[in-house]
C-alpha positions as CSV (number, residue, x, y, z in Angstrom):
1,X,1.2,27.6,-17.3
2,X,0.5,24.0,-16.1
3,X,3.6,21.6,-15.3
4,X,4.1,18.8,-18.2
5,X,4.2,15.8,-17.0
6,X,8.0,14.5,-17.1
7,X,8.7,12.1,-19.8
8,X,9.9,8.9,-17.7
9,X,9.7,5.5,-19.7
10,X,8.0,3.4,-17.3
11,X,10.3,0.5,-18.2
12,X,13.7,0.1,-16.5
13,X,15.2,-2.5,-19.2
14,X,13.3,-4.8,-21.6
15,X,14.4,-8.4,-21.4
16,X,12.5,-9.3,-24.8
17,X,11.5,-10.2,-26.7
18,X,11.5,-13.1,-27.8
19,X,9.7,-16.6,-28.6
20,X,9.5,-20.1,-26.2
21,X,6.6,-22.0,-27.6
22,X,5.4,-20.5,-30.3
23,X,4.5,-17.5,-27.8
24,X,6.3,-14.2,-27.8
25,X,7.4,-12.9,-24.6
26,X,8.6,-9.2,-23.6
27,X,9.9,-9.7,-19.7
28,X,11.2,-6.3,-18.3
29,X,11.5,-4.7,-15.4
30,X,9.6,-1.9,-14.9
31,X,9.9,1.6,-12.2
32,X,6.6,0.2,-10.7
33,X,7.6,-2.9,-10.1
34,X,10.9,-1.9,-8.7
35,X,9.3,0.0,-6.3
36,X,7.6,-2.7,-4.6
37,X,11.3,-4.1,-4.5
38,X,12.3,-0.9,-2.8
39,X,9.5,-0.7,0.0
40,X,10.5,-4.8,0.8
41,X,14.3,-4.8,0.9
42,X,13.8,-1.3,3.1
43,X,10.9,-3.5,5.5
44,X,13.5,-6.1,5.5
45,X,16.5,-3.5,6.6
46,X,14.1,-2.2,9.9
47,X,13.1,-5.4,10.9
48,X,16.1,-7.3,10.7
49,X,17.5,-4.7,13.0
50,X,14.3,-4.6,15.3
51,X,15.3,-8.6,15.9
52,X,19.5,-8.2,16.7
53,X,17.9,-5.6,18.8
54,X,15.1,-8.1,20.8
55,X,17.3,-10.3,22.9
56,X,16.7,-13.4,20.8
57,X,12.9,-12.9,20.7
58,X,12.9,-12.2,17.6
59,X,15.2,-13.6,14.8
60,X,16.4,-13.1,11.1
61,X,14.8,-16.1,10.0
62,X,11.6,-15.4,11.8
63,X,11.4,-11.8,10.5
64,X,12.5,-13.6,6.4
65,X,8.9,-16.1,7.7
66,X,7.0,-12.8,8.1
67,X,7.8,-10.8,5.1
68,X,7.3,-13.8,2.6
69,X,3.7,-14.6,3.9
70,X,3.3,-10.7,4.0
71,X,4.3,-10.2,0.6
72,X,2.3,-12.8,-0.7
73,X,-0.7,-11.2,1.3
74,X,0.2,-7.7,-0.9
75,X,0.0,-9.1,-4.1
76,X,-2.5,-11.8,-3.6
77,X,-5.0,-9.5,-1.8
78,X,-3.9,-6.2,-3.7
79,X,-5.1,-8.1,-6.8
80,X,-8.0,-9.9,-5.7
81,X,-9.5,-6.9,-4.1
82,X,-8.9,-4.4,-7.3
83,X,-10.6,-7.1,-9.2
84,X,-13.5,-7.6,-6.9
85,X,-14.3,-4.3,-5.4
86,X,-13.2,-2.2,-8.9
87,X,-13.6,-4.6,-11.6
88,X,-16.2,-6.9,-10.6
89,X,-17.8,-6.3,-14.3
90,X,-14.8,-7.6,-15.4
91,X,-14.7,-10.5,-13.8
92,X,-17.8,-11.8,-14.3
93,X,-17.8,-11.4,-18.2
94,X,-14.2,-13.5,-18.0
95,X,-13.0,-14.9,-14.8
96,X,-9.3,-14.9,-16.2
97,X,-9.2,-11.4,-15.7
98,X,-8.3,-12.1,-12.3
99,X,-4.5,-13.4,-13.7
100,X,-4.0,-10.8,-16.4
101,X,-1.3,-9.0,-13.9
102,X,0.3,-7.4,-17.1
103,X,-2.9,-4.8,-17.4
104,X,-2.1,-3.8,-14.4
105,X,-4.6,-3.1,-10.7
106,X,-4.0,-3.5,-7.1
107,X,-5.8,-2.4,-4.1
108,X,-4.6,-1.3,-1.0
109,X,-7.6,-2.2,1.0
110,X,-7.4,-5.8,-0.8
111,X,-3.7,-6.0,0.5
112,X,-4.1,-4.8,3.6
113,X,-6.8,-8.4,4.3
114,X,-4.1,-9.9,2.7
115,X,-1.2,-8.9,4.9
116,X,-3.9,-9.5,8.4
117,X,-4.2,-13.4,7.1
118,X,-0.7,-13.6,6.8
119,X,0.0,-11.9,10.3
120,X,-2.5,-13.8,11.1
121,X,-0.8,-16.9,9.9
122,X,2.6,-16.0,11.5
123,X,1.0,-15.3,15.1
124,X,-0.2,-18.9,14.9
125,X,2.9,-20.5,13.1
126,X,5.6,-18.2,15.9
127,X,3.0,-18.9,18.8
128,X,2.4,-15.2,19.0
129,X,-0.4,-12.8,19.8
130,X,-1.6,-11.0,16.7
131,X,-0.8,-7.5,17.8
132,X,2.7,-8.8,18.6
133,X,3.1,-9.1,15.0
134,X,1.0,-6.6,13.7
135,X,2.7,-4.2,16.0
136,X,6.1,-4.4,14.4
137,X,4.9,-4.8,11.6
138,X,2.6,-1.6,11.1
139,X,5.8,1.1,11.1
140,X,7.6,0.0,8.1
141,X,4.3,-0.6,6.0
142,X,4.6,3.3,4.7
143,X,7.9,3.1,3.0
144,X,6.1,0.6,0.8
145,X,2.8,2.7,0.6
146,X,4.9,5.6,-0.3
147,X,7.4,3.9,-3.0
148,X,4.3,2.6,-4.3
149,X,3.2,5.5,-5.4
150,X,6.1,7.0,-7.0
151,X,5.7,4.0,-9.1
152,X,1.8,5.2,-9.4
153,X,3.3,8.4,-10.4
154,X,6.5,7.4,-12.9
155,X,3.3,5.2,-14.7
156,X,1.1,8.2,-15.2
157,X,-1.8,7.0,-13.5
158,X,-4.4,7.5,-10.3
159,X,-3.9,10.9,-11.4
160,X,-6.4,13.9,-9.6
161,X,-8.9,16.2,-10.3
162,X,-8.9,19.0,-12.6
163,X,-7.3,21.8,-10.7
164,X,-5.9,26.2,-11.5
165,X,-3.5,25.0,-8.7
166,X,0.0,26.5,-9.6
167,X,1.6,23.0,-9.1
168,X,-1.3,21.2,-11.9
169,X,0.3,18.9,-14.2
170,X,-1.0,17.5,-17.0
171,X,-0.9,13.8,-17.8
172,X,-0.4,11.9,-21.0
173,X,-3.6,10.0,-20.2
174,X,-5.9,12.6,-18.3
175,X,-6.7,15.1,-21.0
176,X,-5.7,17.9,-21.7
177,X,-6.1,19.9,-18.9
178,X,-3.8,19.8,-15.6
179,X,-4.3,17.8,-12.7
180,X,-3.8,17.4,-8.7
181,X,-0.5,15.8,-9.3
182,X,-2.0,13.0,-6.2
183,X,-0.1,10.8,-6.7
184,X,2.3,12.8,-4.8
185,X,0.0,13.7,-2.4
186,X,-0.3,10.1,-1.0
187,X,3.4,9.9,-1.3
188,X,3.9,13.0,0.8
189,X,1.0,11.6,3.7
190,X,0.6,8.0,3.3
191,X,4.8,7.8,3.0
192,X,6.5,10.3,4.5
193,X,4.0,11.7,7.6
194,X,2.6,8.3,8.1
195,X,6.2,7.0,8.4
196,X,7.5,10.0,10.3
197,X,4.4,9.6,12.7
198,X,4.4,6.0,13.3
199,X,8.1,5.8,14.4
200,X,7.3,8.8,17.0
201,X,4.3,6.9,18.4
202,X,6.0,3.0,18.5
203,X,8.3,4.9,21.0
204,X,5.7,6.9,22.9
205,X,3.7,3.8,23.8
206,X,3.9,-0.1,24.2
207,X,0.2,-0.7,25.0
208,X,-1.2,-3.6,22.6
209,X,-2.7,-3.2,19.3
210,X,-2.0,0.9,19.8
211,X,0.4,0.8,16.6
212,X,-1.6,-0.8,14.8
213,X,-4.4,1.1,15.7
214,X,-2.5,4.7,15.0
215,X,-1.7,3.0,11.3
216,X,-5.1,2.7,10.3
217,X,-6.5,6.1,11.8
218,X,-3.2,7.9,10.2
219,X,-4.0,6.2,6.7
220,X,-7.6,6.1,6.6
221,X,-7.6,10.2,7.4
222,X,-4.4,10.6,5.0
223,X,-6.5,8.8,2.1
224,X,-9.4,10.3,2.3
225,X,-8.0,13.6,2.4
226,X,-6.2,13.2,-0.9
227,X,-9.6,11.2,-2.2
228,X,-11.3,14.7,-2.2
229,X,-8.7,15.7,-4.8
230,X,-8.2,12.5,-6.6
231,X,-9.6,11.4,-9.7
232,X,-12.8,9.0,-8.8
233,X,-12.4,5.9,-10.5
234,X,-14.4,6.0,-13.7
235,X,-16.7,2.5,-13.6
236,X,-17.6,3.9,-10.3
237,X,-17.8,7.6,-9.9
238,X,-19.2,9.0,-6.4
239,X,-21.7,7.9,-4.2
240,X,-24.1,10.1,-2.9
241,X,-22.1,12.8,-4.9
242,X,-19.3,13.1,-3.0
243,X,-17.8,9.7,-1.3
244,X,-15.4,7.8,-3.3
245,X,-14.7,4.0,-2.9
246,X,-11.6,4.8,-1.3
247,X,-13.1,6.7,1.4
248,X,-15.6,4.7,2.0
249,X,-13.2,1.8,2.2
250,X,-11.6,3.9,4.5
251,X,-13.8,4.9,6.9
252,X,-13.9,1.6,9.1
253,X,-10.2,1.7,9.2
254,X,-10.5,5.1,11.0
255,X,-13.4,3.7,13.3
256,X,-11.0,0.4,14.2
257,X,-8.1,2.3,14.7
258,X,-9.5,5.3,16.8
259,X,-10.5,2.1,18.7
260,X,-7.4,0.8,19.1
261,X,-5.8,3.8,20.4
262,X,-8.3,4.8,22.6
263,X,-8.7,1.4,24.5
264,X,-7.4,0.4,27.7
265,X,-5.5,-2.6,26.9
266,X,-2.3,-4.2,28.8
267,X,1.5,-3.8,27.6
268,X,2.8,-5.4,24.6
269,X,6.3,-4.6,24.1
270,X,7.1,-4.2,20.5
271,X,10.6,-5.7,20.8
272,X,9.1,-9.1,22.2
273,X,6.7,-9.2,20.2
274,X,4.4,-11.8,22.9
């Protein structure tokens, strides 16, 4: 009595194909893909607001600055770190792995460096303190998280473990028996609660680097919470039996941002951004 995975084409509309060069190309745009789009043009809508909203403190064209070196920082640092921390096999039989996009792999650990060195980058460039940026920044990162993985899910993959759940669904690629649909999961907690929770905390408190903080204690719980009922990724499996990458990757995030919380540190309001 299992759910069936619905049958979603994971492309939009196909461009292609067609030939330049003797090479044949297939462009499209794909649900995954478009998701990202989603999660960026919605970052773009709460922060442009946050800045008519800050007195001149912050601006439009400051805010367009932070989300193009942020993006950059997701795909550069999603990529990098799937390839080096899952793949690394991979990348040492054929370095060019690292480009080969199209096959698909990105880590949210490896974007989440990549989005610091791009705060980092704009606290120098705006003559701000880090957690000025990081702090505005940190409650609009779920709606990507979460339209993320609706693309995960509309692909079919990062599916869970076996389960007799009611709600188990079986995926095209994961056998033939059903599966923690976790996808969904993450959706639910690193999307919607993470969102819900951030929002309620950014108004509860102004003191520095406590936003931040309460983002990477909500997501490093959230995910390894769902990690006990997600699939372990098959080129590593579990560590000591039971840990998973993820939660392991996870775990310091929980430490830092307990941390942050915790600690007595002087006001930083999120409006200013100083």
């Amino acid at each position: 009595m299992a759910l069936q995975f619905p049958d979603i084409d994971p492309v939009i509309v196909s461009f292609g194909p067609f030939e330049l060069f003797g090479q044949t190309f297939n462009p499209a745009l794909r649900w995954y893909g478009f998701m990202y789009l989603v999660g960026f043009m919605a970052a773009m809508f709460l922060l442009n607001r946050k800045a008519d909203r800050s007195n001149g403190l912050w601006s439009r064209e400051q805010v367009s600055d932070l989300l193009f070196y942020a993006f950059l920082g997701v795909i550069l640092g999603g990529r990098i770190g799937y390839v080096l921390v899952y793949h690394l096999d991979y990348f040492l039989a054929d370095p060019m792995y690292l480009f080969k996009i199209t096959e698909g792999g990105m880590s949210f650990h490896g974007g989440l460096v990549g989005v610091i060195l791009a705060m980092c980058f704009i606290a120098y460039k705006q003559k701000r303190s880090f957690f000025g940026v990081a702090d505005i920044v940190a409650p609009v990162v779920p709606i990507g998280l979460g339209a993320g993985r609706i693309g995960n899910f509309i692909n079919g993959e990062l599916w869970g473990r076996v389960t007799d759940v009611p709600w188990g669904m079986v995926f095209p690629h994961g056998g033939p028996l059903p599966r923690h649909p976790s996808q969904l999961y993450q959706f639910a907690l690193e999307g919607v609660a993470l969102f819900v929770l951030l929002q309620w905390f950014s108004h509860k408190t102004d003191k520095r680097g406590a936003v931040s903080g309460m983002f990477l204690l909500g997501y490093g719980i959230f995910r390894c919470i769902v990690e006990l009922v997600r699939q372990p990724d098959a080129q590593l499996g579990l560590y000591l039996g039971f840990f998973t990458m993820g939660q392991i990757l996870s775990v310091p995030m929980i430490v830092l941002g307990l941390y942050l919380v915790l600690r007595k540190a002087p006001s930083n309001s999120l409006s200013k951004g100083k």
